[in-house]
Backbone and ligand atoms as CSV (ligand in chain L), in Angstrom:
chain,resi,resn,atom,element,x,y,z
A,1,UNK,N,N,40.522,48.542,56.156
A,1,UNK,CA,C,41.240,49.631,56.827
A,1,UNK,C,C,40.394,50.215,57.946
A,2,UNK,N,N,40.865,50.398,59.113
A,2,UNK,CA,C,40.283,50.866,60.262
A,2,UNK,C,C,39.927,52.292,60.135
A,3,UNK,N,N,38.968,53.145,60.658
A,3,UNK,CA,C,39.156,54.471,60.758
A,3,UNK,C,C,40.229,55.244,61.284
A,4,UNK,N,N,40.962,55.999,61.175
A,4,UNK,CA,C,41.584,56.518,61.885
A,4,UNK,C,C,41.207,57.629,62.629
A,5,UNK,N,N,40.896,58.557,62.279
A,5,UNK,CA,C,39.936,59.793,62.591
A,5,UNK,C,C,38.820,60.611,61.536
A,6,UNK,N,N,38.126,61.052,62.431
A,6,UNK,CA,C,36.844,61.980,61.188
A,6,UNK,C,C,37.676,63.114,61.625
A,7,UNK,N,N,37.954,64.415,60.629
A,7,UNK,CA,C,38.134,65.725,60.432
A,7,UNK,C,C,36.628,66.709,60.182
A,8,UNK,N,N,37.278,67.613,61.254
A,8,UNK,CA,C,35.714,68.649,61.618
A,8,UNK,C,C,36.244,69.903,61.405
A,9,UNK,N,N,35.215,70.637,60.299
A,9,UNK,CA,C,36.107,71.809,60.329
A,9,UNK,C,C,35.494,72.980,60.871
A,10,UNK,N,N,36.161,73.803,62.376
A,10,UNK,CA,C,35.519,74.466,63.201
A,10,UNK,C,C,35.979,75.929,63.136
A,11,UNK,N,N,35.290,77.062,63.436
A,11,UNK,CA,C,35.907,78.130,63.121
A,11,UNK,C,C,36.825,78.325,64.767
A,12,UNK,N,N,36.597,77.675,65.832
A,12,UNK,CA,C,37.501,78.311,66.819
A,12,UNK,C,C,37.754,77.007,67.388
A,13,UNK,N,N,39.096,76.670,67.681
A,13,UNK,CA,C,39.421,75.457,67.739
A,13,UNK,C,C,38.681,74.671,69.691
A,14,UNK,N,N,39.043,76.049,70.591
A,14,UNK,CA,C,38.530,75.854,72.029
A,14,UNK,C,C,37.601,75.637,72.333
A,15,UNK,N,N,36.632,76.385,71.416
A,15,UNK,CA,C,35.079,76.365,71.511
A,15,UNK,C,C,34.633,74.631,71.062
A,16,UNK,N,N,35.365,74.523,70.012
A,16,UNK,CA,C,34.977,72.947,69.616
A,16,UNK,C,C,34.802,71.807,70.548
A,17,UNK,N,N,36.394,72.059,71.038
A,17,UNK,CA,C,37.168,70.864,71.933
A,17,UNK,C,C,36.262,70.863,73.069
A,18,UNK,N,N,35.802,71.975,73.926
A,18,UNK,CA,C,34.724,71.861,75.165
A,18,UNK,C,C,33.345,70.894,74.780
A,19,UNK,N,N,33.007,71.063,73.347
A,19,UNK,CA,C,31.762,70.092,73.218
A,19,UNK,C,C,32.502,68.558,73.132
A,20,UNK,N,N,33.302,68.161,72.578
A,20,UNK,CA,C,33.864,67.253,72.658
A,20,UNK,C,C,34.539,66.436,73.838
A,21,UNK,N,N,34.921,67.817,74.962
A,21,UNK,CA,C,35.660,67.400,76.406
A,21,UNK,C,C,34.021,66.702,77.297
A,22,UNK,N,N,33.276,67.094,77.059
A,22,UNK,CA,C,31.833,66.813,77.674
A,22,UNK,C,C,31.377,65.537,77.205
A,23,UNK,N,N,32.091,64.900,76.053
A,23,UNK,CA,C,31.761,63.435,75.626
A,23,UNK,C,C,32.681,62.783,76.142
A,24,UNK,N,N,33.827,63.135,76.894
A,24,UNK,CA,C,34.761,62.338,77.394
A,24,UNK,C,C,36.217,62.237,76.289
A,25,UNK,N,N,36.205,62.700,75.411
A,25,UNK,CA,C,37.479,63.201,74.839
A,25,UNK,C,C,38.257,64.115,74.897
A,26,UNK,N,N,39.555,63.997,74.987
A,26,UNK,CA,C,40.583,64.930,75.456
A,26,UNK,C,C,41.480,65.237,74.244
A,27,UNK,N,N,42.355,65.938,74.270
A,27,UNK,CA,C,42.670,66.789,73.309
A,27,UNK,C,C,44.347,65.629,73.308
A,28,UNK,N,N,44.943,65.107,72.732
A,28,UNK,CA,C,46.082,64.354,72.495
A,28,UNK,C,C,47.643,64.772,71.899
A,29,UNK,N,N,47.155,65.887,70.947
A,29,UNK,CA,C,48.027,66.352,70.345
A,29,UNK,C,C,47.592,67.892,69.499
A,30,UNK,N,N,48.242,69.163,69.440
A,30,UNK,CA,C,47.611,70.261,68.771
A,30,UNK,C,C,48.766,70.862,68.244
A,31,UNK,N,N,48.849,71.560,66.844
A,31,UNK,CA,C,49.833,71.347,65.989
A,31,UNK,C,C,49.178,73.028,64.874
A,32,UNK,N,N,50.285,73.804,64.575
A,32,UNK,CA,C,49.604,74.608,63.509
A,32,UNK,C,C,50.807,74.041,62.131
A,33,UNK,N,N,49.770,74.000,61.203
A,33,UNK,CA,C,50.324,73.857,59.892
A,33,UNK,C,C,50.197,74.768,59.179
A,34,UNK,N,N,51.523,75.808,59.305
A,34,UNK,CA,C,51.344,76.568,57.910
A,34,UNK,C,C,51.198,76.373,56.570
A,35,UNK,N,N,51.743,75.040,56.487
A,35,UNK,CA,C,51.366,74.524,54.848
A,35,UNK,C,C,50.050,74.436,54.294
A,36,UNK,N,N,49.563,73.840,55.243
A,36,UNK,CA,C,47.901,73.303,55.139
A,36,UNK,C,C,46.882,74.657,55.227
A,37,UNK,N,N,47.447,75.716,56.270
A,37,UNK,CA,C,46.679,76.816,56.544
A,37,UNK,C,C,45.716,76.591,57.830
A,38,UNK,N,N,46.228,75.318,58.230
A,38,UNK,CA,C,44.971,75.128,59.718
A,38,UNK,C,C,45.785,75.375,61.111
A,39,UNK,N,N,45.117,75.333,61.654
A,39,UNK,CA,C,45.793,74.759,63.319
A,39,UNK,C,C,44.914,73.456,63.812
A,40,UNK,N,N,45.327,72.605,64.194
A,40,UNK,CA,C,44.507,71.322,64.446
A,40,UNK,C,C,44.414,70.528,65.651
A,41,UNK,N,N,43.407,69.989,66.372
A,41,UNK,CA,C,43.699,69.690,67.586
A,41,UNK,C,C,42.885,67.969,66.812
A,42,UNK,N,N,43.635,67.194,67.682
A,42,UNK,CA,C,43.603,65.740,67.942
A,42,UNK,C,C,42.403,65.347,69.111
A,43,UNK,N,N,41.516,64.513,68.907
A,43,UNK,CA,C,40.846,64.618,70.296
A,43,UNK,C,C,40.754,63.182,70.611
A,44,UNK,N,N,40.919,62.414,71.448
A,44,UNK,CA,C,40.763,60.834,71.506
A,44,UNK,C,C,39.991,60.322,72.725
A,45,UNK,N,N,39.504,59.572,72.341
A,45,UNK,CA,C,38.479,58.635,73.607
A,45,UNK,C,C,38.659,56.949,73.328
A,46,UNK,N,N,38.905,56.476,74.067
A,46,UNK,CA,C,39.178,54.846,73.653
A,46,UNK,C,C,40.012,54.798,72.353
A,47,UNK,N,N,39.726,54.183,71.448
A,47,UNK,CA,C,40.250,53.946,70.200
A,47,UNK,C,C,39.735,55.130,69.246
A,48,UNK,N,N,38.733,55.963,69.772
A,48,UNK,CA,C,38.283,57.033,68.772
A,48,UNK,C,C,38.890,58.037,68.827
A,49,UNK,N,N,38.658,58.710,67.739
A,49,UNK,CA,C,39.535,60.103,67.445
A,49,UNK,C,C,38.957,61.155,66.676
A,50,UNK,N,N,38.794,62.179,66.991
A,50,UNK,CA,C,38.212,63.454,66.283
A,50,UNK,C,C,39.231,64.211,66.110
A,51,UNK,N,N,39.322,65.171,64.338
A,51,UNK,CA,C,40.236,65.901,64.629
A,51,UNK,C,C,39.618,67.120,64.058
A,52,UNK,N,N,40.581,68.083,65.145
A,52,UNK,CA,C,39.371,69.852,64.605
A,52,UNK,C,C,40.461,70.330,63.697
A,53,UNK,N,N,39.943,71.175,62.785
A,53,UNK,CA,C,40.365,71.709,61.569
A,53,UNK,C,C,40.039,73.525,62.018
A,54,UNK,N,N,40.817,73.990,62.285
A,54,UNK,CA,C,40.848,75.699,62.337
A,54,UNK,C,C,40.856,76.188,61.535
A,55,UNK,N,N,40.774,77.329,60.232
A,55,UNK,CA,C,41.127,77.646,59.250
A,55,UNK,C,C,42.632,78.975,59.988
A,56,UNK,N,N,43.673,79.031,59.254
A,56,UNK,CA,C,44.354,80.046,59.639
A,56,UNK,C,C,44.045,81.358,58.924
A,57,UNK,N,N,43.050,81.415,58.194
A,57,UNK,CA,C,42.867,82.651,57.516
A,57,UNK,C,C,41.777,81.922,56.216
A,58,UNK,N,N,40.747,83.571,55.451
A,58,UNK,CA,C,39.559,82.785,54.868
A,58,UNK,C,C,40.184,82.185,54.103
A,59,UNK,N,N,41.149,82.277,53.267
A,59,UNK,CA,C,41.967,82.185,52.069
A,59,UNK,C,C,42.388,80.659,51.901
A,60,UNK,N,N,42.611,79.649,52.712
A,60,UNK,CA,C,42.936,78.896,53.067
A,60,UNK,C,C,42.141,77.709,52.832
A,61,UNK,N,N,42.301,76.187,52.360
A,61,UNK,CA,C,41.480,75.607,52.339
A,61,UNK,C,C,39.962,75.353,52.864
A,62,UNK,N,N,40.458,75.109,54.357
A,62,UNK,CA,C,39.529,75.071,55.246
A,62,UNK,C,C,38.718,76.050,55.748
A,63,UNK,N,N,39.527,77.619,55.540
A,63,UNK,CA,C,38.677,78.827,55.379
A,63,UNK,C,C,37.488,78.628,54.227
A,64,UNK,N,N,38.133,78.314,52.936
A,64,UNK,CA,C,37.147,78.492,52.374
A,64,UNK,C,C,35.954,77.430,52.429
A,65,UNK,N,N,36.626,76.312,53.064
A,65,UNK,CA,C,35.217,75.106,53.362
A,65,UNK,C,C,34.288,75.698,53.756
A,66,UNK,N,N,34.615,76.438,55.209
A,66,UNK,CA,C,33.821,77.266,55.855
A,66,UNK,C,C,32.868,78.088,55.503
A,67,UNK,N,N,33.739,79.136,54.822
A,67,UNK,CA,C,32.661,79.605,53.783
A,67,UNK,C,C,31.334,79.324,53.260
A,68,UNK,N,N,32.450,78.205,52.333
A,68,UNK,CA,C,30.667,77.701,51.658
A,68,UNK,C,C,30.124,76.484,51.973
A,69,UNK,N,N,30.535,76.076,53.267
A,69,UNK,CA,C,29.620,74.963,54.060
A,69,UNK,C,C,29.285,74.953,55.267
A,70,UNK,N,N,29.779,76.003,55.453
A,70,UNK,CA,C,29.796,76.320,57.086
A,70,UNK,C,C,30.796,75.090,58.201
A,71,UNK,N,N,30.737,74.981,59.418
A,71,UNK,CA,C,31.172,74.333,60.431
A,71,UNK,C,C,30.543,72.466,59.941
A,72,UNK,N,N,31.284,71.746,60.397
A,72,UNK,CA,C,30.862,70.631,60.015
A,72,UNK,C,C,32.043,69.594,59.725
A,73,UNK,N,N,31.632,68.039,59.105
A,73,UNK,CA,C,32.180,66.784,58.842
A,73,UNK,C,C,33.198,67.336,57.381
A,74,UNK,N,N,34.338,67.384,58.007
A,74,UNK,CA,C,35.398,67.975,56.742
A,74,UNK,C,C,36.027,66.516,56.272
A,75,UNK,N,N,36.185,65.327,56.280
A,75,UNK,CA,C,36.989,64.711,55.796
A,75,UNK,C,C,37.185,63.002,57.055
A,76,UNK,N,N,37.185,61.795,56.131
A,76,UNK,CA,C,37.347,60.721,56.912
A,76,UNK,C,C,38.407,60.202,56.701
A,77,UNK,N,N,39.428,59.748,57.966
A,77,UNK,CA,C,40.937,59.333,57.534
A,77,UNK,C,C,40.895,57.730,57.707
A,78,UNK,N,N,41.695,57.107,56.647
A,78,UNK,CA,C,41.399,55.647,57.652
A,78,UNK,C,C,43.063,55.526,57.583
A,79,UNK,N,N,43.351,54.529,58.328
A,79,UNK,CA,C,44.693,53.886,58.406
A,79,UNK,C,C,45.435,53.162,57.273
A,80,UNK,N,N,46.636,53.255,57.120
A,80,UNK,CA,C,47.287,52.115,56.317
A,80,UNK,C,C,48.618,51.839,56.958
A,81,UNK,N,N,48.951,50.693,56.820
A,81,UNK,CA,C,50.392,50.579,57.300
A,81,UNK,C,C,51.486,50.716,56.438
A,82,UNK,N,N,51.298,50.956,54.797
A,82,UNK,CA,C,51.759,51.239,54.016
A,82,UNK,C,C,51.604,52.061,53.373
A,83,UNK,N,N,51.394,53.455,53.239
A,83,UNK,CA,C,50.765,54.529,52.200
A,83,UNK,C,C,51.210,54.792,50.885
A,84,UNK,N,N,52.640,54.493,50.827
A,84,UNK,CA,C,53.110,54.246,49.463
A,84,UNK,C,C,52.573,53.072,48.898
A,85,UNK,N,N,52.396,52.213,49.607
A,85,UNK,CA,C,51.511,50.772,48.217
A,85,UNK,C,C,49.851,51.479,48.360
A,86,UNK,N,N,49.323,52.022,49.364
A,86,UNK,CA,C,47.737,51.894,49.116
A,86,UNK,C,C,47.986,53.186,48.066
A,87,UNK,N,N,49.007,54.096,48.057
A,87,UNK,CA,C,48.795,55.444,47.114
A,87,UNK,C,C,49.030,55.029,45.372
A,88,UNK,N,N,50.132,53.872,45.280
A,88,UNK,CA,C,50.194,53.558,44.201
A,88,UNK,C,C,48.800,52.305,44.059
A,89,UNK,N,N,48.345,51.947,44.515
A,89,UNK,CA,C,47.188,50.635,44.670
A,89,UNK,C,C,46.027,52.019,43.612
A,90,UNK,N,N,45.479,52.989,44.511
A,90,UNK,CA,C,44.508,54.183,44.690
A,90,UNK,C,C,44.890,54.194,42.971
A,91,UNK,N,N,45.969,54.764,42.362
A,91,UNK,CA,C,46.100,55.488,41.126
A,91,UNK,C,C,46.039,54.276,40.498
A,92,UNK,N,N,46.273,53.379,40.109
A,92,UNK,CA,C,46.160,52.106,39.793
A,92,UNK,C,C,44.382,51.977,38.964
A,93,UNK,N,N,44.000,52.428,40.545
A,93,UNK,CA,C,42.492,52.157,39.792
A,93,UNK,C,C,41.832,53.329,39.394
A,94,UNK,N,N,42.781,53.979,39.912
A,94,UNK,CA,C,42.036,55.476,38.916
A,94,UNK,C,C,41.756,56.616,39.731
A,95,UNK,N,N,41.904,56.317,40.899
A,95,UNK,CA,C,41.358,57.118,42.118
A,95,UNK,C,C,42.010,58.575,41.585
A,96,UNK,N,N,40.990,59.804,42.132
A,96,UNK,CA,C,41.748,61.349,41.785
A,96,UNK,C,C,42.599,61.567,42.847
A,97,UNK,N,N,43.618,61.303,42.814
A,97,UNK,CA,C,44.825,61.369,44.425
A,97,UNK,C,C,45.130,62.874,44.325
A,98,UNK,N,N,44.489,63.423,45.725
A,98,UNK,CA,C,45.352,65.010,45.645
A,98,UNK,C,C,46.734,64.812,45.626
A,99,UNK,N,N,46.984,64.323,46.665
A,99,UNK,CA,C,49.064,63.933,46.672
A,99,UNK,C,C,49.344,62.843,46.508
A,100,UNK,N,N,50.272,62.781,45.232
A,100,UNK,CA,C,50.980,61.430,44.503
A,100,UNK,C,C,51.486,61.278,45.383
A,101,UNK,N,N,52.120,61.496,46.457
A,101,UNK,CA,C,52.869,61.000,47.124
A,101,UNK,C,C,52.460,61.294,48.687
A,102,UNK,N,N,52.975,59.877,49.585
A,102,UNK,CA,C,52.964,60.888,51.052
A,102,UNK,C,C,53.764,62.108,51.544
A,103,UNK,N,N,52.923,62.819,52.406
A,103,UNK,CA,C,54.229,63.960,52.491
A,103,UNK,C,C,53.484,64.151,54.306
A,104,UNK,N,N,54.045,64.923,54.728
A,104,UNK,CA,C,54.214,64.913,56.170
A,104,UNK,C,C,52.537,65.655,56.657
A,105,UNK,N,N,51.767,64.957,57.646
A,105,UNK,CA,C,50.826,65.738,57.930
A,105,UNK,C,C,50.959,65.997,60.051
A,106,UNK,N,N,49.692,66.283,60.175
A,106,UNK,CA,C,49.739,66.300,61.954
A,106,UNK,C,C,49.904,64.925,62.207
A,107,UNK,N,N,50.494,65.232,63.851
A,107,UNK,CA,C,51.347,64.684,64.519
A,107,UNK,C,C,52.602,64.200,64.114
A,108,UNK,N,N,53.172,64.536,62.546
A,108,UNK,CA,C,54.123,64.241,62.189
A,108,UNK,C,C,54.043,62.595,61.421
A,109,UNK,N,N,52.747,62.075,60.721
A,109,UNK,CA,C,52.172,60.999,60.410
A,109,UNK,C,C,52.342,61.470,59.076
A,110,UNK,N,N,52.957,60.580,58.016
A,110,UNK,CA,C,52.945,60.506,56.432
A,110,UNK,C,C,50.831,60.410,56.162
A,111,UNK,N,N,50.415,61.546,55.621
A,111,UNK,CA,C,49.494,61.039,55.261
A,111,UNK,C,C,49.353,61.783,53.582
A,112,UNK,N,N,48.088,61.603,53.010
A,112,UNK,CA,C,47.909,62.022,51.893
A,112,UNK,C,C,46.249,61.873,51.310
A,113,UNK,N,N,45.616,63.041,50.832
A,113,UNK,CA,C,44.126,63.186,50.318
A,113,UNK,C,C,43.891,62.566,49.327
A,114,UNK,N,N,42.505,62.130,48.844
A,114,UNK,CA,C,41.573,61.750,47.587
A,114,UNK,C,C,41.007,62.628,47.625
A,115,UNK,N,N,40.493,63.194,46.188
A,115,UNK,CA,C,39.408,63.955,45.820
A,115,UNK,C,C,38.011,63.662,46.301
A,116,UNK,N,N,37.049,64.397,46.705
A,116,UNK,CA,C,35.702,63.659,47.287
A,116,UNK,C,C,35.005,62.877,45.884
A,117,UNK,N,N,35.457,63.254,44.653
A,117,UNK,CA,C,34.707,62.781,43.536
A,117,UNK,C,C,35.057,61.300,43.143
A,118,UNK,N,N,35.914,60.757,44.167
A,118,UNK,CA,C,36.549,59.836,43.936
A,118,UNK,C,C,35.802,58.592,45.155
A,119,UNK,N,N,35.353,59.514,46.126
A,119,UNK,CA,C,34.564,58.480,47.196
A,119,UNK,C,C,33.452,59.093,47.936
A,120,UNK,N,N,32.719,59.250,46.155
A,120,UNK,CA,C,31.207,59.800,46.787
A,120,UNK,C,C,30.733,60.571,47.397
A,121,UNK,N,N,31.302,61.853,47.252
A,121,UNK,CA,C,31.472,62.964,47.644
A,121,UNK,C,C,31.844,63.449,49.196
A,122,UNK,N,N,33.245,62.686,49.510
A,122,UNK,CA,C,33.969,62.388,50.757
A,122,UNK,C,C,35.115,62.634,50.639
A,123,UNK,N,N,35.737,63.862,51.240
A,123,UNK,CA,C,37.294,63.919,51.268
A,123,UNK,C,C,37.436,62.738,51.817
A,124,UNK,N,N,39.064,61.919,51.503
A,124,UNK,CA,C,38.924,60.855,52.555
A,124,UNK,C,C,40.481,61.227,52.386
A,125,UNK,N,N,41.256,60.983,53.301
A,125,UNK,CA,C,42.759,61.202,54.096
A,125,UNK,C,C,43.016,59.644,54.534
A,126,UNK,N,N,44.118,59.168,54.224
A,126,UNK,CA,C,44.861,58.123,54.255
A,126,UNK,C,C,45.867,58.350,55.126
A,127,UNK,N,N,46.184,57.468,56.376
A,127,UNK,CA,C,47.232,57.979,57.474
A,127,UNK,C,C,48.352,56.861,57.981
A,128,UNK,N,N,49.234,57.190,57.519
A,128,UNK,CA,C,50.466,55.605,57.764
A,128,UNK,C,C,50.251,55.835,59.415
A,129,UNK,N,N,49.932,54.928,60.356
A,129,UNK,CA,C,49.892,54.845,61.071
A,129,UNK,C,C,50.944,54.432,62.086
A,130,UNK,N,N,51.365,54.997,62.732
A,130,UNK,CA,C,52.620,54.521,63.219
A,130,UNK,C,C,52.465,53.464,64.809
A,131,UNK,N,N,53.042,51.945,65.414
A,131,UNK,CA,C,52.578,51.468,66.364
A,131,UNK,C,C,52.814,52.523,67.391
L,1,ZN,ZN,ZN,42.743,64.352,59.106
């Protein structure tokens, strides 16, 4: 499975994107999820992709990452072209799946989490990739 994007979780989403615009990545897509509690910006350069993680409040997942890890590497997504077989494949072998199922993430991409205890202490995000 290819990478799809690394997730960074930043306390101000503008401030981020300028260190990132200075490597030659541009911002692709930016999206707030009230479900999730973030606002998120997409950043892409060639085939690479960074994505920033805002918290919408401390309370909030990514608020509380913040908290107690400060700014930093929140999570690695890789691709699948199927997320329903790699999600049933994942539980199969035992994997701790946050969501049994796909359900809708940014850019409007089916994706779905693993527990970090499940890949070595690594959120990792699974993303049906669309051509
Ligand atoms: Zn992600």
């Amino acid at each position: 499975m290819e990478l799809h994007h690394v997730g960074v979780a930043v306390p101000e989403l503008a401030e981020a994107a300028e260190r990132y615009r200075a490597l030659g990545y541009r911002i692709v897509a930016e999206e707030t999820l009230p479900d999730q509690g973030v606002r998120a910006a997409m950043l892409q350069s060639g085939a690479s992709r960074v994505e920033l993680l805002e918290p919408l409040g401390p309370e909030t997942a990514v608020g509380r990452f913040l908290q107690k890890r400060g700014p930093g590497l929140h999570h690695l997504a890789f691709a699948t072209p199927d997320l329903a077989r790699t999600l049933a494949e994942l539980a199969a072998a035992g994997a701790p799946l946050i969501d049994r199922e796909p359900r809708r993430g940014f850019g409007g991409h089916l994706v779905a989490f693993v527990h970090p205890r499940g890949f070595g202490g690594v959120l990792v995000e699974f993303v049906e990739a669309r051509p």
